[in-house]
TORLOSE-539214 format. One record per residue (C-alpha): residue in three letters; z, y negated, x; residue number from 1. Coordinates in nm, 2 decimals. Layout:
# residues N
<kedo "ala" <Z Y X> NUM>
...
//
This chain:
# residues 369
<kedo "unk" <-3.45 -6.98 -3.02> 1>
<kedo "unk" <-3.41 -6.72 -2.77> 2>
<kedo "unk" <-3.40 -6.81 -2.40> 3>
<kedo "unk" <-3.66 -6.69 -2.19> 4>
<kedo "unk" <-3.60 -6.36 -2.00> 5>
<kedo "unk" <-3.59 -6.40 -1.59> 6>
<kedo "unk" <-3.83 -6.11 -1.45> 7>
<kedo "unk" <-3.68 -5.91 -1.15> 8>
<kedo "unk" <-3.95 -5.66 -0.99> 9>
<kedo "unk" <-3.81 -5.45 -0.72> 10>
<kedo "unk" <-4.06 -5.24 -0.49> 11>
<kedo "unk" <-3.98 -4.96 -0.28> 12>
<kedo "unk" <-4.17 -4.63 -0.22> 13>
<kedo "unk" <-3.96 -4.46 -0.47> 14>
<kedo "unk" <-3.72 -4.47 -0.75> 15>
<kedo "unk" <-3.54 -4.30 -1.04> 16>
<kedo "unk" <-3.50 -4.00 -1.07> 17>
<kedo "unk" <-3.59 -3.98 -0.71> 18>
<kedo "unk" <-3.19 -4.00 -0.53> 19>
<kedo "unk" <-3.14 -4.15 -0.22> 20>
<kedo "unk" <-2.96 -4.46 -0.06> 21>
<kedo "unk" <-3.23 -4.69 -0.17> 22>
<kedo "unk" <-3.28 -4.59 -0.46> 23>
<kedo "unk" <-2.91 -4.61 -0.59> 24>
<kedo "unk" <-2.88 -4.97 -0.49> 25>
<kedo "unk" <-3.21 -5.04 -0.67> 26>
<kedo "unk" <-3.03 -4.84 -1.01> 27>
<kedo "unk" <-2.73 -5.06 -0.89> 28>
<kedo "unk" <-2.91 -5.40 -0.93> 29>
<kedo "unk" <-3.08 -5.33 -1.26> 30>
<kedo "unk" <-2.73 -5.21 -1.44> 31>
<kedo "unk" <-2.56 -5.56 -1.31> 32>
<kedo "unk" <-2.81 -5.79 -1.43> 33>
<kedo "unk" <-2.78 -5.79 -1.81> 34>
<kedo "unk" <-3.10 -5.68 -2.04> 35>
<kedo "unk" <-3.04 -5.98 -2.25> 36>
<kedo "unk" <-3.12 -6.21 -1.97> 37>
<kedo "unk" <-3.31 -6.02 -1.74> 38>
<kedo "unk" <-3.62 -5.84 -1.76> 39>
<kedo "unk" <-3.66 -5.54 -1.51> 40>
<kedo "unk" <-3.93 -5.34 -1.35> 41>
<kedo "unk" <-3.93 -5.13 -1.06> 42>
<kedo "unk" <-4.29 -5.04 -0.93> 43>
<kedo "unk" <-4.29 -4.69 -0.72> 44>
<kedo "unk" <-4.46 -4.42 -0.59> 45>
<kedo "unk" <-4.44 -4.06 -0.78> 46>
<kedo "unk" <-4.69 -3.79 -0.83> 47>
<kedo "unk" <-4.49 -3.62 -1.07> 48>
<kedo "unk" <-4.36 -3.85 -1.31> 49>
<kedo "unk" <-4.54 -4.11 -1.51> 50>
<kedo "unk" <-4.49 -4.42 -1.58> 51>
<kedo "unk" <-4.19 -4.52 -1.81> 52>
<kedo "unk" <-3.91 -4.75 -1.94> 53>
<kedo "unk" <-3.55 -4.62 -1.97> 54>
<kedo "unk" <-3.26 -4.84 -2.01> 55>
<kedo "unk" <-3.38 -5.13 -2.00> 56>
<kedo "unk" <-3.61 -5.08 -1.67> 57>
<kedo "unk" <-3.99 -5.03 -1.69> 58>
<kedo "unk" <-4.06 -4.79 -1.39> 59>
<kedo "unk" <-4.43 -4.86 -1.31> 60>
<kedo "unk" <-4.49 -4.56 -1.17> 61>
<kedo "unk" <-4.80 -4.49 -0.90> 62>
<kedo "unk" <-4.95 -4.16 -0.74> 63>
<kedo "unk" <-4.98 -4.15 -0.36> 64>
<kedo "unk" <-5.26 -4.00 -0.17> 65>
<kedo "unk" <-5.06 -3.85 0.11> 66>
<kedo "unk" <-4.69 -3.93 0.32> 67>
<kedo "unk" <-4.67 -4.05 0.70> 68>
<kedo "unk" <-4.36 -4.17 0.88> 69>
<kedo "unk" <-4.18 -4.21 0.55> 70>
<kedo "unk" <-4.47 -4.44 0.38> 71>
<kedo "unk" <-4.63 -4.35 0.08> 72>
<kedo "unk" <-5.05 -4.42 0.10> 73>
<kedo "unk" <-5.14 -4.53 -0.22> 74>
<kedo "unk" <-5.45 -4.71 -0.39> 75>
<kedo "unk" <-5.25 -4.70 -0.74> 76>
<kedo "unk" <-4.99 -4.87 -0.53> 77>
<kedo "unk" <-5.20 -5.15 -0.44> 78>
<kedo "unk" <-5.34 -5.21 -0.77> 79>
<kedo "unk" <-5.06 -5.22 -0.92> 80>
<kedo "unk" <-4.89 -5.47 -0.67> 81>
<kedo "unk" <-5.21 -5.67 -0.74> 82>
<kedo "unk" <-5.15 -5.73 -1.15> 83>
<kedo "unk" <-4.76 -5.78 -1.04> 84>
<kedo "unk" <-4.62 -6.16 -1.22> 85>
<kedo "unk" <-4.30 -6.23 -1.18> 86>
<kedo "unk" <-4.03 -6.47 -1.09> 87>
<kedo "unk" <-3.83 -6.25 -0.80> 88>
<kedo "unk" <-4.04 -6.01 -0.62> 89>
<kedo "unk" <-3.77 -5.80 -0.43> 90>
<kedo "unk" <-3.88 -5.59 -0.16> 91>
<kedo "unk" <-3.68 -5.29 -0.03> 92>
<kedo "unk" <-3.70 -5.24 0.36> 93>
<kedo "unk" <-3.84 -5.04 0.55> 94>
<kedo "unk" <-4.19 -4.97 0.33> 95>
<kedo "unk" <-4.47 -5.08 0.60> 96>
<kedo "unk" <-4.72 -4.97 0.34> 97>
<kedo "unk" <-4.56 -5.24 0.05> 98>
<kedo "unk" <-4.57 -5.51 0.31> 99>
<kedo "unk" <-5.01 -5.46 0.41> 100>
<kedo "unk" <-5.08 -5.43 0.03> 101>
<kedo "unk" <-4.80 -5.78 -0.02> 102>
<kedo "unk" <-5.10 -5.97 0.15> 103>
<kedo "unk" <-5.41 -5.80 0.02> 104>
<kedo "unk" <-5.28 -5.76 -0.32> 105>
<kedo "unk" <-5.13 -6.14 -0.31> 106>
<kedo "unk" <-4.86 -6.04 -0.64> 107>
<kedo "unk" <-4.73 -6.40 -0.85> 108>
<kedo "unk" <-4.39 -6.47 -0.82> 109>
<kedo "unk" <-4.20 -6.77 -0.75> 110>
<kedo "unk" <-3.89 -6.63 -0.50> 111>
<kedo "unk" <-3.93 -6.33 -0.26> 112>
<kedo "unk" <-3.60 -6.18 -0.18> 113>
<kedo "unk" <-3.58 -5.87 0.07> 114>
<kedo "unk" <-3.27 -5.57 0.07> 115>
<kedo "unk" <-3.30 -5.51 0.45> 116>
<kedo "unk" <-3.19 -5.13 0.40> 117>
<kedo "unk" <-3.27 -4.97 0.80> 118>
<kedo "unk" <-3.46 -5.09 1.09> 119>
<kedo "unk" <-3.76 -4.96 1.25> 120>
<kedo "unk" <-3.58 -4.77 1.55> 121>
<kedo "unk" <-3.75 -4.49 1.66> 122>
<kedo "unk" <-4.07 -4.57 1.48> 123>
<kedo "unk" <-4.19 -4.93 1.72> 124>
<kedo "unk" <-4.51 -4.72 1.85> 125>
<kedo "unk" <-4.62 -4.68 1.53> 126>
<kedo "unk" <-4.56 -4.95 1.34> 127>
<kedo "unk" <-4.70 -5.23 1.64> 128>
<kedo "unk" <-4.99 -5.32 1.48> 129>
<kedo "unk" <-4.82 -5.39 1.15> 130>
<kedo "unk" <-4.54 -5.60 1.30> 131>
<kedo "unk" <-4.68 -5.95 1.29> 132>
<kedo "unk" <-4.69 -5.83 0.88> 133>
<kedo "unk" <-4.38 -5.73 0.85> 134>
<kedo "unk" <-4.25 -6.09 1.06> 135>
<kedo "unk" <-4.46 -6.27 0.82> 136>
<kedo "unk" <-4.30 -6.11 0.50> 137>
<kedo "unk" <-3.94 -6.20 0.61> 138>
<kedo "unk" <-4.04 -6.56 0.71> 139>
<kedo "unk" <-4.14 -6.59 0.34> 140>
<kedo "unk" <-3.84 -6.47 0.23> 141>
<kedo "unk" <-3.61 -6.69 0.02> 142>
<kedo "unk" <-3.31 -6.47 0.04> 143>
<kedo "unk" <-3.24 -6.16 0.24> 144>
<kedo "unk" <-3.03 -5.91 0.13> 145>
<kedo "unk" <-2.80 -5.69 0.40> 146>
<kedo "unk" <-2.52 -5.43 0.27> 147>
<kedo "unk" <-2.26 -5.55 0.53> 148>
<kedo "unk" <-2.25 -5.83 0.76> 149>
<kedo "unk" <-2.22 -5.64 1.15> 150>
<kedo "unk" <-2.55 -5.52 1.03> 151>
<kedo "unk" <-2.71 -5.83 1.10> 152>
<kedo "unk" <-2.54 -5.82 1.45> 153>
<kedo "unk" <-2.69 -5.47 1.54> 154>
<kedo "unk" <-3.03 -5.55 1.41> 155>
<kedo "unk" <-3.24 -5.80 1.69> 156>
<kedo "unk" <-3.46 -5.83 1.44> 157>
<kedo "unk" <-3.27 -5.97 1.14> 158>
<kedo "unk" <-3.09 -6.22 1.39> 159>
<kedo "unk" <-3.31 -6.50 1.33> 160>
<kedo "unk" <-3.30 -6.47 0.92> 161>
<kedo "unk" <-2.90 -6.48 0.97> 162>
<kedo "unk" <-2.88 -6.83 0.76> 163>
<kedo "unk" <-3.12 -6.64 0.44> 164>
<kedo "unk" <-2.86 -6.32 0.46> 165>
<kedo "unk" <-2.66 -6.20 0.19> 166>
<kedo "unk" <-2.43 -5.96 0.23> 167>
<kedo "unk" <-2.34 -5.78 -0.12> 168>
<kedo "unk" <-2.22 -5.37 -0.03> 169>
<kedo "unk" <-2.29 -5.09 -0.28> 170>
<kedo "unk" <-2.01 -5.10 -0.53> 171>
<kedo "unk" <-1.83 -4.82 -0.70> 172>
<kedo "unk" <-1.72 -4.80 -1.07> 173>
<kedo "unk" <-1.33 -4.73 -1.01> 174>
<kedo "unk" <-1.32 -4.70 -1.42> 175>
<kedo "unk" <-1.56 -4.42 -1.46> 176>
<kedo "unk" <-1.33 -4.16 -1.45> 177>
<kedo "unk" <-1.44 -3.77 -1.49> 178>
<kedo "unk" <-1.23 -3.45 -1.60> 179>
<kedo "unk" <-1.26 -3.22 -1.29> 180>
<kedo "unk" <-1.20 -2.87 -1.45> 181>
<kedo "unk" <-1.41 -2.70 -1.21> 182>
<kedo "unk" <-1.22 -2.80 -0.91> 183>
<kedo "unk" <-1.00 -2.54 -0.85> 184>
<kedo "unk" <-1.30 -2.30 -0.93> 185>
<kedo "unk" <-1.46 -2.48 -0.64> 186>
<kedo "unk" <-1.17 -2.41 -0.41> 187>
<kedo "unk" <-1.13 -2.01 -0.55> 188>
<kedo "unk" <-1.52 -1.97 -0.44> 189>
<kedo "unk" <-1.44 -2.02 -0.10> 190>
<kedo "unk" <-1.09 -1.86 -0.11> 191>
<kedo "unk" <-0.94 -2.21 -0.08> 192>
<kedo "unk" <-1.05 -2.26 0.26> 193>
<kedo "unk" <-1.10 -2.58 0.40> 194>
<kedo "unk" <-1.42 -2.78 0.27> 195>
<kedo "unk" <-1.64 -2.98 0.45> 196>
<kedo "unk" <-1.84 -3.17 0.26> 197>
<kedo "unk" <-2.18 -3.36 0.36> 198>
<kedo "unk" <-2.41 -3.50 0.08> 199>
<kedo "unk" <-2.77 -3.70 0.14> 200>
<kedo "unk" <-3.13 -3.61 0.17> 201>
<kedo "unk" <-3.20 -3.33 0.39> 202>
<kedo "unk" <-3.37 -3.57 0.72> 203>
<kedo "unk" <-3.32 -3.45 1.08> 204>
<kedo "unk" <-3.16 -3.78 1.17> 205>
<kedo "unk" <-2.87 -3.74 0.94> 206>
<kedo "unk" <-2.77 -3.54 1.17> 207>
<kedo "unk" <-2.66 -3.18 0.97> 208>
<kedo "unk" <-2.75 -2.97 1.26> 209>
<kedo "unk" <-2.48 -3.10 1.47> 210>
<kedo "unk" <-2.28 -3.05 1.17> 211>
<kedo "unk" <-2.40 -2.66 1.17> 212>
<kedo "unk" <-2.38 -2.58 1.53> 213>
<kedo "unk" <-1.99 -2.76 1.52> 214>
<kedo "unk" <-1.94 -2.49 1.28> 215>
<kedo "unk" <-1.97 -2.18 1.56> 216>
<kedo "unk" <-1.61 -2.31 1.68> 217>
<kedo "unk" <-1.39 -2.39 1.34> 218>
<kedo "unk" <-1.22 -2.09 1.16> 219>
<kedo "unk" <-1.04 -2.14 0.84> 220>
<kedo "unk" <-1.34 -2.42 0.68> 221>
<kedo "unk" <-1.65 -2.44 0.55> 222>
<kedo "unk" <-1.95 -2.64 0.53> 223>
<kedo "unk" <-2.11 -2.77 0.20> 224>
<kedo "unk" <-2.44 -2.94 0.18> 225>
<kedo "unk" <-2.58 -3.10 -0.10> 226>
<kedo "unk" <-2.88 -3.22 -0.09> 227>
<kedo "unk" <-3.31 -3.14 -0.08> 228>
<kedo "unk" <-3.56 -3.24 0.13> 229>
<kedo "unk" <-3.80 -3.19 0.49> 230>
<kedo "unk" <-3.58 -3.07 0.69> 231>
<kedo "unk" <-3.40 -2.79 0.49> 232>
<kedo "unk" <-3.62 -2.49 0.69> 233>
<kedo "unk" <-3.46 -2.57 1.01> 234>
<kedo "unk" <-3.15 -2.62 0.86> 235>
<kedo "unk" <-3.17 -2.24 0.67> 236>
<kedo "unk" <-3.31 -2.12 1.08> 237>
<kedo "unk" <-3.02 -2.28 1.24> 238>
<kedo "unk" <-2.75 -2.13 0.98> 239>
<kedo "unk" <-2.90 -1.80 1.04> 240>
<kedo "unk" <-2.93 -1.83 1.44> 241>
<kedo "unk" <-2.57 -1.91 1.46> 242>
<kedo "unk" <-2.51 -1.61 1.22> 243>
<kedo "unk" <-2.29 -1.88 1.00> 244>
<kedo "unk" <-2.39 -1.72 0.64> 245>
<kedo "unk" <-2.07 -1.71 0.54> 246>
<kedo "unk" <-1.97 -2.05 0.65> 247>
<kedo "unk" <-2.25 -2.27 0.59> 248>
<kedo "unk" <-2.43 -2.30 0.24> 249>
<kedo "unk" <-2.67 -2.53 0.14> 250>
<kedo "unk" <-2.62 -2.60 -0.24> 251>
<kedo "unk" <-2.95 -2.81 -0.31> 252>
<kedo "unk" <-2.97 -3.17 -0.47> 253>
<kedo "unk" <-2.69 -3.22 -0.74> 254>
<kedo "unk" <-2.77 -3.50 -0.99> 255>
<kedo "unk" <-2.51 -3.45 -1.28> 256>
<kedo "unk" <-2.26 -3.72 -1.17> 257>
<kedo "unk" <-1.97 -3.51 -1.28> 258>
<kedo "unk" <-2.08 -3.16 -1.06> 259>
<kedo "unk" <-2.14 -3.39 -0.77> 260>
<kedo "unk" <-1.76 -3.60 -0.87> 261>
<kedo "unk" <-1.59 -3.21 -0.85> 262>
<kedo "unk" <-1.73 -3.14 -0.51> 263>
<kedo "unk" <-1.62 -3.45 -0.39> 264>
<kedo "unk" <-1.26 -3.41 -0.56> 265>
<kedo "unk" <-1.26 -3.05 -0.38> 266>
<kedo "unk" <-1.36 -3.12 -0.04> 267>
<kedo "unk" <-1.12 -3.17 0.20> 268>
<kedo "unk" <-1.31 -3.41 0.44> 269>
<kedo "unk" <-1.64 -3.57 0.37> 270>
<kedo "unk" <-1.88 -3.54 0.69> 271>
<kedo "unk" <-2.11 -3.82 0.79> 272>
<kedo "unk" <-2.31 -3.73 1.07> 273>
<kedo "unk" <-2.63 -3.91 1.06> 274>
<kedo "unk" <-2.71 -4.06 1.41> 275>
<kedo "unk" <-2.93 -4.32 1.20> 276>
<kedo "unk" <-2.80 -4.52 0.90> 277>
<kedo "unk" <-2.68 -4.87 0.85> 278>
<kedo "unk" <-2.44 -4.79 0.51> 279>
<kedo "unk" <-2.39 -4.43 0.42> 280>
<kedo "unk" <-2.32 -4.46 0.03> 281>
<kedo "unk" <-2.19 -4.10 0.02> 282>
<kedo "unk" <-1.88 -4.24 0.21> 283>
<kedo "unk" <-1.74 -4.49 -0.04> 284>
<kedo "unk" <-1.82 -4.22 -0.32> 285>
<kedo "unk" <-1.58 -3.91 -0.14> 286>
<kedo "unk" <-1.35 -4.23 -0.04> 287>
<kedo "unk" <-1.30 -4.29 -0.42> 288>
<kedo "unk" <-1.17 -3.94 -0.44> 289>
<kedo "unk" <-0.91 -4.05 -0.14> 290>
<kedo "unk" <-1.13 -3.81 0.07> 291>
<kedo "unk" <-1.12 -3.90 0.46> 292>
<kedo "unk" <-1.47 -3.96 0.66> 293>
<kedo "unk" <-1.56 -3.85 0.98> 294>
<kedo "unk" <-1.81 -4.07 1.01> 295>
<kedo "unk" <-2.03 -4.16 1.38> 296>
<kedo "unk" <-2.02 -4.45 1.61> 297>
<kedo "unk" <-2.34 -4.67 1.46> 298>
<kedo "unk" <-2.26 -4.99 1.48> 299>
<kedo "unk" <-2.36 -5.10 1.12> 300>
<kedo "unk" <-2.29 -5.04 0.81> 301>
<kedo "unk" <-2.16 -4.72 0.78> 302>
<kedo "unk" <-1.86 -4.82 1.02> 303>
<kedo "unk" <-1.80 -5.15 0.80> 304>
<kedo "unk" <-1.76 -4.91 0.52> 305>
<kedo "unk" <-1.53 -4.65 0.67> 306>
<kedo "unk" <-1.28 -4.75 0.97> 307>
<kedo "unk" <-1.19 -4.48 1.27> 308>
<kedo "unk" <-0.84 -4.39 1.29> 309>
<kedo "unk" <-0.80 -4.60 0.91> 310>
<kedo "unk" <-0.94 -4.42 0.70> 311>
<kedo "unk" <-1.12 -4.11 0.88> 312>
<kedo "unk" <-1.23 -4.06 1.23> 313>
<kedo "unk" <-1.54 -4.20 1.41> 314>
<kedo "unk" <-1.70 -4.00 1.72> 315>
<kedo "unk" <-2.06 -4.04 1.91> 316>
<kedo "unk" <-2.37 -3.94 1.75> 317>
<kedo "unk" <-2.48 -3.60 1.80> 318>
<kedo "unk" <-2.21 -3.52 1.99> 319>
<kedo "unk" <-2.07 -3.18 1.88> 320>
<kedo "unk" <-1.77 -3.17 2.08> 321>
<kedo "unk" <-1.63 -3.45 1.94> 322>
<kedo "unk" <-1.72 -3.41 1.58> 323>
<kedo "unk" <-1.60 -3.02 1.68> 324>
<kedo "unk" <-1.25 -3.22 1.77> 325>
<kedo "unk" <-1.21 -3.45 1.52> 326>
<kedo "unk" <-1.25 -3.16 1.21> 327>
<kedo "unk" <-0.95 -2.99 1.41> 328>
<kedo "unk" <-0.75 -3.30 1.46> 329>
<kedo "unk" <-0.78 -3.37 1.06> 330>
<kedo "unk" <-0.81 -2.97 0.89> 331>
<kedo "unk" <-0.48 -2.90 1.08> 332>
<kedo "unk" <-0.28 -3.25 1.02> 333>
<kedo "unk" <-0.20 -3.23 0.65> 334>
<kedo "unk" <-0.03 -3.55 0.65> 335>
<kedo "unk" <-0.28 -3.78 0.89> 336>
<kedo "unk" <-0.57 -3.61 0.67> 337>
<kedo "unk" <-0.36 -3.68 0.32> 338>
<kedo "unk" <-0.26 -4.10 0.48> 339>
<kedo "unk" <-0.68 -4.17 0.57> 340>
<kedo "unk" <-0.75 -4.04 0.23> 341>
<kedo "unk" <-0.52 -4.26 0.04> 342>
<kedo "unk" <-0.60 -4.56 0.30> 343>
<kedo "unk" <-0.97 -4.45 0.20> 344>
<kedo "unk" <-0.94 -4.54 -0.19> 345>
<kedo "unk" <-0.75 -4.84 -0.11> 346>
<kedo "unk" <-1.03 -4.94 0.10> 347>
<kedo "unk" <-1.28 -4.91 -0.20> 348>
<kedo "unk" <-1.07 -5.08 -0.36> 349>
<kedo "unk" <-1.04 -5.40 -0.20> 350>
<kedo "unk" <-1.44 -5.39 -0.10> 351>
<kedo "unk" <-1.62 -5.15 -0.26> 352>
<kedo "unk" <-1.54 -5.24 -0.66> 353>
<kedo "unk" <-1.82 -5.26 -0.88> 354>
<kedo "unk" <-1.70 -5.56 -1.08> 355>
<kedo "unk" <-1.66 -5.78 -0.79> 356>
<kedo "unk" <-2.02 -5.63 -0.68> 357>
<kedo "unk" <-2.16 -5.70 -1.03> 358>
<kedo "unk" <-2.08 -6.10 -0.99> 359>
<kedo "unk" <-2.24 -6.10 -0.66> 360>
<kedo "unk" <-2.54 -5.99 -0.80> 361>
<kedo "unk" <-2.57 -6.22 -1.09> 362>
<kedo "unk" <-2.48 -6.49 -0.85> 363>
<kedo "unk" <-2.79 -6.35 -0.62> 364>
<kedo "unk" <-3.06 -6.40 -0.87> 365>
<kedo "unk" <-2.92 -6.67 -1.11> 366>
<kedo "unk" <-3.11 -6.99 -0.85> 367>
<kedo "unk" <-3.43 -6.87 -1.03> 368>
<kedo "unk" <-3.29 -6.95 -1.37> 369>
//
């Protein structure tokens, strides 16, 4: 007789083949938990693709009406939520949105967990009248899930839920290994100048315009950007403003693993200037390549993951002149930049390794079993 399948629904405002922070730890959590034991659905919002199951994940797909403050409006959404029965209902933080329809729609399940992914900074006007929900929602909570622990000591808000945290980082698979052929081709584009690489979602507070302006005062580099989204018309104003055509290109959003593994393996120094993050996955995937991070001065996550003056350089958000510093200290110190990178990949070693993440996971869920 076959043992019964535990049901995982995970519920954010989008997933696959949307990219994004979120959305890879969501991918991350399905591919840990085994199909044989686990049964896996991820409801989302997309008006472009339908609803669908692919390896081993239904994606139960819903089309939004419109998008404010990075919520997706949605009477599909709410539905949906509505007909939800499962055993772990697993929220992904912040989706104001998800948490009103969690108490009109009233979903089954027997645990609630939470992945506390960023806080509401910059966005308390807004979200006032919706706090005593969101406070509710984490009181439920059986377990709450965080990606390192000083982000519970930044955070006010997570203080009180310390004794539900989890902490389980994003992991990297140190065994997937991928030829890089097109590496050197890379480097010959840009007449083996110095790269300098930022990848994410194109979002004013990941900070690329500091990134673009720094570039006025560097010589013998350039800037890469990978990556699509709302804020890529100031970007394209900026670059031409500064006149920095030939320095500053923005390559769009690059989902084949192994294009976005070469850029990685070419770059030179991975850039991570977002003034408001709490993991940065894009650092732990250049530090697998023994790429060095100049990285800003957060206090979560994304200085858990990589260390100033270890395995990169930290400086102040959106402070040019130092970020403007720190690329020269690095682009002209072979060595320093060559002993942060290795540093780097032993770092993702010892943390960041997608085995030891894997366990974590399976011990996360298995109470409901």
């Amino acid at each position: 007789m076959s043992q019964e399948k535990t049901k995982i629904t995970q519920v954010f405002r989008y997933a696959y083949p949307h990219t994004g922070g979120v959305e890879a730890v969501i991918n991350q959590i399905n591919e840990s938990l085994p199909n044989e034991e686990y049964e896996k659905e991820v409801l989302c919002c997309s008006n472009t693709e339908k609803s669908s199951f692919e390896n081993g994940v239904k994606y139960n797909r819903a089309k939004y009406l419109f998008e404010i403050l990075n919520n997706n409006v949605s009477l599909s959404f709410l539905w949906k939520l509505s007909r939800v029965n499962t055993d772990i209902l697993h929220y992904h933080m912040p989706y104001i949105f998800a948490v009103i329809c969690h108490f009109i729609a009233r979903p089954k399940y027997k645990k609630l967990y939470i992945t506390y992914h960023s806080s509401l900074k910059g966005y308390e006007k807004f979200m006032k009248p919706f706090w005593g929900f969101l406070r509710t929602l984490y009181d439920k909570a059986d377990k709450i899930h965080v990606l390192s622990e000083n982000i519970i000591d930044y955070d006010s808000f997570l203080q009180p839920y310390r004794n539900k945290c989890v902490v389980i980082p994003y992991g990297i698979n140190l065994n997937q290994d991928y030829c890089n052929n097109n590496v050197q081709n890379i480097k010959n584009v840009y007449q083996n100048q110095k790269i300098l690489l930022c990848v994410g979602r194109l979002m004013k507070i990941k900070g690329y315009q500091y990134a673009i302006e720094m570039m006025k005062n560097v010589n013998n580099a350039v800037l890469l950007i990978i990556g699509e989204g709302t804020y890529r018309q100031e970007l394209e104003n900026l670059i031409s403003a500064y006149n920095l055509q030939n320095k500053v290109f923005l390559l769009g959003e690059v989902r084949d693993e192994r294009t976005k593994a070469e850029y990685y393996n070419a770059c030179d120094i991975l850039l991570f200037p977002s003034y408001k993050d709490m993991f940065g996955i894009v650092q732990t995937e250049a530090m697998r390549y023994e790429k060095p991070v100049i990285n800003t001065n957060l206090g979560t996550g994304v200085n858990f993951v990589s260390i100033d003056k270890e395995t990169g350089l930290t400086v102040e958000p959106t402070n040019v002149e130092q970020l403007t510093n720190a690329i020269h200290e690095l682009i002209n110190n072979d060595e320093l930049r060559l002993q942060y990178g290795q540093n780097a990949r032993h770092r993702v070693e010892d943390l960041f390794n997608i085995e030891k993440v894997e366990n974590q996971y399976m011990n996360l869920y298995k109470d409901i079993k």
